[in-house]
C-alpha positions in Angstrom: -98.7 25.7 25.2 -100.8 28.8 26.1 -98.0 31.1 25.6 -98.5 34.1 23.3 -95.2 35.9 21.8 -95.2 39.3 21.8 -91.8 40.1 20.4 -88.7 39.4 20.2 -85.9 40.3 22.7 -82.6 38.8 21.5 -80.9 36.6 19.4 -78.1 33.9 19.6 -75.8 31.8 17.8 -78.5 28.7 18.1 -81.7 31.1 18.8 -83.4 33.5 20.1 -85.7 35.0 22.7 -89.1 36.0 23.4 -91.6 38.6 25.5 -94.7 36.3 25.9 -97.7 36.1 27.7 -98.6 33.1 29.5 -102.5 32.4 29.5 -102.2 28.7 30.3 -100.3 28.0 33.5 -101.6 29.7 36.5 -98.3 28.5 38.7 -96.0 31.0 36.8 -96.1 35.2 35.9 -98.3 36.3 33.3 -95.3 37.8 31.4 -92.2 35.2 30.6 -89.7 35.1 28.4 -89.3 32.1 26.0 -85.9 30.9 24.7 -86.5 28.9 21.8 -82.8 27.2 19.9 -82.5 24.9 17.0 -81.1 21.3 17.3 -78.4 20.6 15.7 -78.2 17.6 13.0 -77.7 14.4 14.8 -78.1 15.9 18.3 -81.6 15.5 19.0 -81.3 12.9 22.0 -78.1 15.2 23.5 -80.5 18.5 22.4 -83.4 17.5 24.8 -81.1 15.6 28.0 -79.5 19.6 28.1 -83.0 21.0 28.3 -83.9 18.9 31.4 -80.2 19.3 32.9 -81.0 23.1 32.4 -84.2 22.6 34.2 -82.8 20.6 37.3 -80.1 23.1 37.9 -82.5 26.1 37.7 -84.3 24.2 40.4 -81.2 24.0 42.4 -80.2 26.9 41.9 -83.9 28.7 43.0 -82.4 30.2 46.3 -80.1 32.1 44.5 -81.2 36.1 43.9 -79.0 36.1 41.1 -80.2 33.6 38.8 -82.8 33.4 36.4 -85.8 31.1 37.1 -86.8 28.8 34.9 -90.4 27.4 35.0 -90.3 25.1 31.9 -88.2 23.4 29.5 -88.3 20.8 26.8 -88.7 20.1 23.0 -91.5 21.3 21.0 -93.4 19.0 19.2 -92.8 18.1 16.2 -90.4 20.5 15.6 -86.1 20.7 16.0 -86.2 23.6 18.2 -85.9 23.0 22.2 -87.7 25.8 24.5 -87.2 27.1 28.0 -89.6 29.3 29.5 -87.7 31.9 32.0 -88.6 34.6 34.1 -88.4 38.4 32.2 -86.2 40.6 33.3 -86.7 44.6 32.2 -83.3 45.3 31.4 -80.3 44.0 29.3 -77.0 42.5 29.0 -74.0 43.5 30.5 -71.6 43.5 27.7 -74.3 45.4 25.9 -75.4 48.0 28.3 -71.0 49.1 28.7 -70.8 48.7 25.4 -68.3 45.3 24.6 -70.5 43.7 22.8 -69.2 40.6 20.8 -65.4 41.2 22.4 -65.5 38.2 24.9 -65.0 34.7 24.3 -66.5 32.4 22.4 -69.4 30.1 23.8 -68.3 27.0 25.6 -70.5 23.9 26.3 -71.2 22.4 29.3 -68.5 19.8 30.4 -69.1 16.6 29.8 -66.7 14.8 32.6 -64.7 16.1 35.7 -61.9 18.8 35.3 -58.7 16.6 35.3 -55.8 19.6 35.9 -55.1 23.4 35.9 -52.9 22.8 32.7 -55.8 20.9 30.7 -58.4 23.9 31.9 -55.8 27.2 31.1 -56.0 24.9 27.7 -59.5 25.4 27.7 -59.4 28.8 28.6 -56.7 29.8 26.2 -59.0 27.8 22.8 -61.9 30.0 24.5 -60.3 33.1 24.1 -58.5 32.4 20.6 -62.5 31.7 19.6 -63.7 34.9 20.0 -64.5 35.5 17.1 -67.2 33.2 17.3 -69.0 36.5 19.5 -69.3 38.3 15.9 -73.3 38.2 15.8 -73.5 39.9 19.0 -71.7 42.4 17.6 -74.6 43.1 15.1 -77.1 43.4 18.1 -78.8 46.6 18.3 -76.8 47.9 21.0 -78.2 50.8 23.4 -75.2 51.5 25.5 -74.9 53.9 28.6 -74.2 57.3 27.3 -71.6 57.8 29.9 -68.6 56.0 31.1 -69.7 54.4 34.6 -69.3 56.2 37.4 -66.5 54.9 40.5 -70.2 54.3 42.5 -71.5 52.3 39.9 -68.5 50.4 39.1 -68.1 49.6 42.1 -72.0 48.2 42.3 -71.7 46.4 39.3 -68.5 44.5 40.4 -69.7 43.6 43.9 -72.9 42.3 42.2 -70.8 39.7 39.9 -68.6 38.9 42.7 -71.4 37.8 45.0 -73.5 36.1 42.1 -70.4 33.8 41.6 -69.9 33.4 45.4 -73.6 32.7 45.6 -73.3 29.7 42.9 -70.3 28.2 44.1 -71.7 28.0 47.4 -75.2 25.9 46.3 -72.2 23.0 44.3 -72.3 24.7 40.6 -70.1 26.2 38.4 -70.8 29.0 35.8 -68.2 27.9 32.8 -69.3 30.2 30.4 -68.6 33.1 32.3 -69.0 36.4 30.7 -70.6 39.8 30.6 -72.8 39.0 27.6 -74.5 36.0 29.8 -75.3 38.8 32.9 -78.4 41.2 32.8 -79.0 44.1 34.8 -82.4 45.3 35.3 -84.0 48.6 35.1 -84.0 48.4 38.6 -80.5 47.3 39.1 -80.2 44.1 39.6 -78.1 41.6 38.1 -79.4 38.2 36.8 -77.1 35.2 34.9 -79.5 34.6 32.3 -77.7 31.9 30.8 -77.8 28.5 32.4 -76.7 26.3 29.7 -73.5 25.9 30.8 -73.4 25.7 34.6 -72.4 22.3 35.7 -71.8 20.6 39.2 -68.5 21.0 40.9 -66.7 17.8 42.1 -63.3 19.3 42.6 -61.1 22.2 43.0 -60.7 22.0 38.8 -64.2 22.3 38.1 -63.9 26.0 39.9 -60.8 27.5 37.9 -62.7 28.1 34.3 -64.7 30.6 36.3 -62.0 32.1 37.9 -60.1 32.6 34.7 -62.7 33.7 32.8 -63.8 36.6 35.4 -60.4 38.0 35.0 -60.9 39.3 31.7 -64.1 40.1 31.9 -63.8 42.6 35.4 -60.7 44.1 33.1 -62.7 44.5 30.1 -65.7 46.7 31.9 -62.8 49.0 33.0 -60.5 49.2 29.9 -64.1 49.9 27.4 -66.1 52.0 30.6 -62.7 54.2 31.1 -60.9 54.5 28.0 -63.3 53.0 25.2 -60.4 50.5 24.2 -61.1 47.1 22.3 -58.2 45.2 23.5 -57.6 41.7 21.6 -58.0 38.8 23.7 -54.3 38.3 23.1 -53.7 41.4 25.0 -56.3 40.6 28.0 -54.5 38.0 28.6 -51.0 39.5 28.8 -52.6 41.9 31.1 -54.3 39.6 33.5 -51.4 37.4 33.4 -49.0 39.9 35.3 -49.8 41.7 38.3 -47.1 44.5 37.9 -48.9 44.9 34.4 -52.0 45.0 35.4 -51.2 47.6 38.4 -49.4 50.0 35.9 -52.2 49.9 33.3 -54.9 50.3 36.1 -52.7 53.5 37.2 -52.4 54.9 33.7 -55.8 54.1 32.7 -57.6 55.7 36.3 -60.4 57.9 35.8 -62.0 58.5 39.0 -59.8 61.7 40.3 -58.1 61.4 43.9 -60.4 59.2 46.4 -58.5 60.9 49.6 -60.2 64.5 48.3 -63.2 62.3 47.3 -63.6 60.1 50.9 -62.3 63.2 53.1 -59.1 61.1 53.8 -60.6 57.8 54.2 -59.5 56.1 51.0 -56.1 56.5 48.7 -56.3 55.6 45.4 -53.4 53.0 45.8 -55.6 51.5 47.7 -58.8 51.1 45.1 -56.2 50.1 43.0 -54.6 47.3 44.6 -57.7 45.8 45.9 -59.1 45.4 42.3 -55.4 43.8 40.9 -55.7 41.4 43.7 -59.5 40.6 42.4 -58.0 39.6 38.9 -54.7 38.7 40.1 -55.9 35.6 42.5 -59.0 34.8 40.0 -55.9 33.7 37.5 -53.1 32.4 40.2 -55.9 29.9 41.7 -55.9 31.3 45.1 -60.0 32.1 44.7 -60.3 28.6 43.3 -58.3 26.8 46.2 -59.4 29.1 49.0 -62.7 29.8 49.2 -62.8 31.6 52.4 -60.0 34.4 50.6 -62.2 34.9 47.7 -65.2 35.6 50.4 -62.8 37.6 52.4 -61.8 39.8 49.7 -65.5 40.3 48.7 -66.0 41.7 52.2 -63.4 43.8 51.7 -64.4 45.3 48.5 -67.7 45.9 49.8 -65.8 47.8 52.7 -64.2 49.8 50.4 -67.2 50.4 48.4 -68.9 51.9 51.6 -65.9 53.9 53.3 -65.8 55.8 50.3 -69.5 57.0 49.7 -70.4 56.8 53.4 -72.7 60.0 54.1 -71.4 61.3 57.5 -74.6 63.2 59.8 -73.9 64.9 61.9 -76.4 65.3 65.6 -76.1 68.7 67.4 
C-alpha cells in the first residue's frame, strides 16, 4: 500500500496503532498513523461496511478542527484485519495524560437503529458503565501522566476544548456515542482531537443526542475528582454523584483546589460562582436540558468561556 510502519503507538481491545510513512500517495502527509483491528469470526461482511461508514463520516465530519481525518480505510488483502489510515497527532490520550486510564466505560458499538426513548438509552448508559471493566487493557498501557495536578487555567482549557468539540459535531448531524476521555488526544501543542470515529453515528432525533450527554457527565467529573484528589471512584459512585446536583455541588466544594478566585481575579470572580457554572455543565448533560435545547448547551459554553477569560484576563494599563 506504500506505507512503511515505523512503530507502534497504541493498542486496543481489537488492535492497534501505527507511526508510518506514506511513500505511495502523494494526496496525503508523509507521516500517518495506521489503525489496523482484527475481524471478528463471522463478521467479515459487518467488519468492512464499518470501515467505509468510518470513512464517509470522516468525510463529513472534515470541517470540524476537532476531529481526526481519515484518508483511507478498508480491508487488507487477504488478511482478517480492517485498516484506516488517519492523520498523526504528536500527543496522547486524555484519560492517559490525567492519569484515569482504564476507569471509564466500556466500548460501545455504533447503533444500529434510531434511539427509541430516554428510558431505553439511561439503559444503555447504565450496562455501559456496569462494563467497565471491559477498560482493563488500558490500564496496562504505559501511561506517562502529567506530573502535576492541572492547573484552574488548564482545566479550564481542556473543558472548553471538549465542550466545543461536541458542540461542533452535533452541529454537522452526528453523534459521538462512545464518549470518553480515552477516545480524546491532546497534542503537544494543545490541541484536542476525537481520535475515535468508530462509533459516531447520524442523529435523527432528540434520543440519538442523550448517550453523549450522559456519558460527558462522568467523564468532566472524573478529570476533576483524579486531577484534584487522585481518587478512583467506581462507576457506581460517578453516577450517584452526577445523578444529584446538591451532591455534586457539596463534593465539588469539598474537593476545590484552586484557592479563592476573588483574591485570584482581583474581585471579578467568587468561587461559588466557578462552582456552580461547572454543576450546571454535568447537571443539564444528565437532566436532558443540553440534549433538548441546543441553544442552552451553546449558551452555557459561552458562558464558561466568559468565565474562563474574566478570571485570567491581563489588565494594562496606558499612562
Amino acid at each position: 500500500m506504500g506505507l512503511t510502519l515505523i512503530r507502534q503507538l497504541g493498542m486496543g481491545e481489537f488492535g492497534r496503532v501505527y507511526e508510518a510513512i506514506n511513500r505511495g500517495n502523494p494526496h496525503i502527509p508523509q507521516r500517518v498513523a495506521v489503525k489496523v483491528d482484527r475481524i471478528e469470526k463471522r463478521q467479515k461482511k459487518n467488519a468492512i461496511l464499518a470501515a467505509e461508514e468510518t470513512m464517509k463520516i470522516g468525510r463529513d465530519l472534515g470541517r470540524s478542527p476537532h476531529v481526526i481525518r481519515i484518508y483511507d480505510a478498508g480491508k487488507l488483502s487477504g488478511k482478517k484485519y480492517t485498516y484506516h489510515v488517519i492523520q498523526l497527532v504528536d500527543g496522547d490520550t486524555l484519560d492517559n495524560l490525567v492519569g484515569i486510564t482504564g476507569r471509564e466505560h466500556a466500548s460501545i458499538h455504533r447503533p444500529r437503529q434510531a434511539r427509541q426513548s430516554p428510558q431505553a438509552v439511561r439503559q444503555e448508559y447504565l450496562r455501559a458503565m456496569d462494563g467497565s471493566a471491559g477498560e482493563g487493557w488500558r490500564r496496562r498501557r504505559r501511561a506517562l501522566p502529567f506530573l502535576d495536578p492541572l492547573t484552574l487555567s488548564q482545566l479550564l482549557d481542556v473543558f472548553t476544548s471538549i465542550l466545543l468539540w461536541l458542540e461542533e459535531i452535533h452541529r454537522l448531524g452526528y453523534a459521538v456515542n462512545d464518549l470518553k476521555n480515552g477516545n480524546l488526544m491532546i497534542s503537544r501543542r494543545g490541541q484536542l482531537k476525537g481520535i475515535d470515529l468508530d462509533a459516531y453515528a447520524r442523529v435523527f432525533s432528540t434520543m440519538d443526542k442523550l448517550p453523549d450527554f450522559f456519558f460527558l457527565a462522568p467523564s468532566l467529573l472524573l478529570i476533576i475528582l483524579h486531577g484534584t484528589t487522585k481518587s478512583q471512584p467506581t462507576p457506581a459512585a460517578l453516577e450517584k454523584m452526577v445523578k444529584s446536583r446538591d451532591v455534586l455541588r457539596s463534593t465539588l466544594q469539598a474537593i476545590w483546589p484552586f484557592g479563592d478566585l476573588a483574591e485570584i481575579s482581583r474581585g471579578r470572580v467568587a468561587t461559588e460562582d466557578a462552582i456552580d457554572m461547572v454543576a450546571n455543565l454535568i447537571s443539564r448533560s444528565r437532566d436532558l436540558t443540553y440534549a433538548k435545547h441546543p441553544d442552552v448547551f451553546s449558551e452555557d459554553i459561552n458562558h464558561f468561556i466568559e468565565l474562563k477569560r474574566t478570571i485570567f484576563v491581563q489588565e494594562i494599563v496606558l499612562d
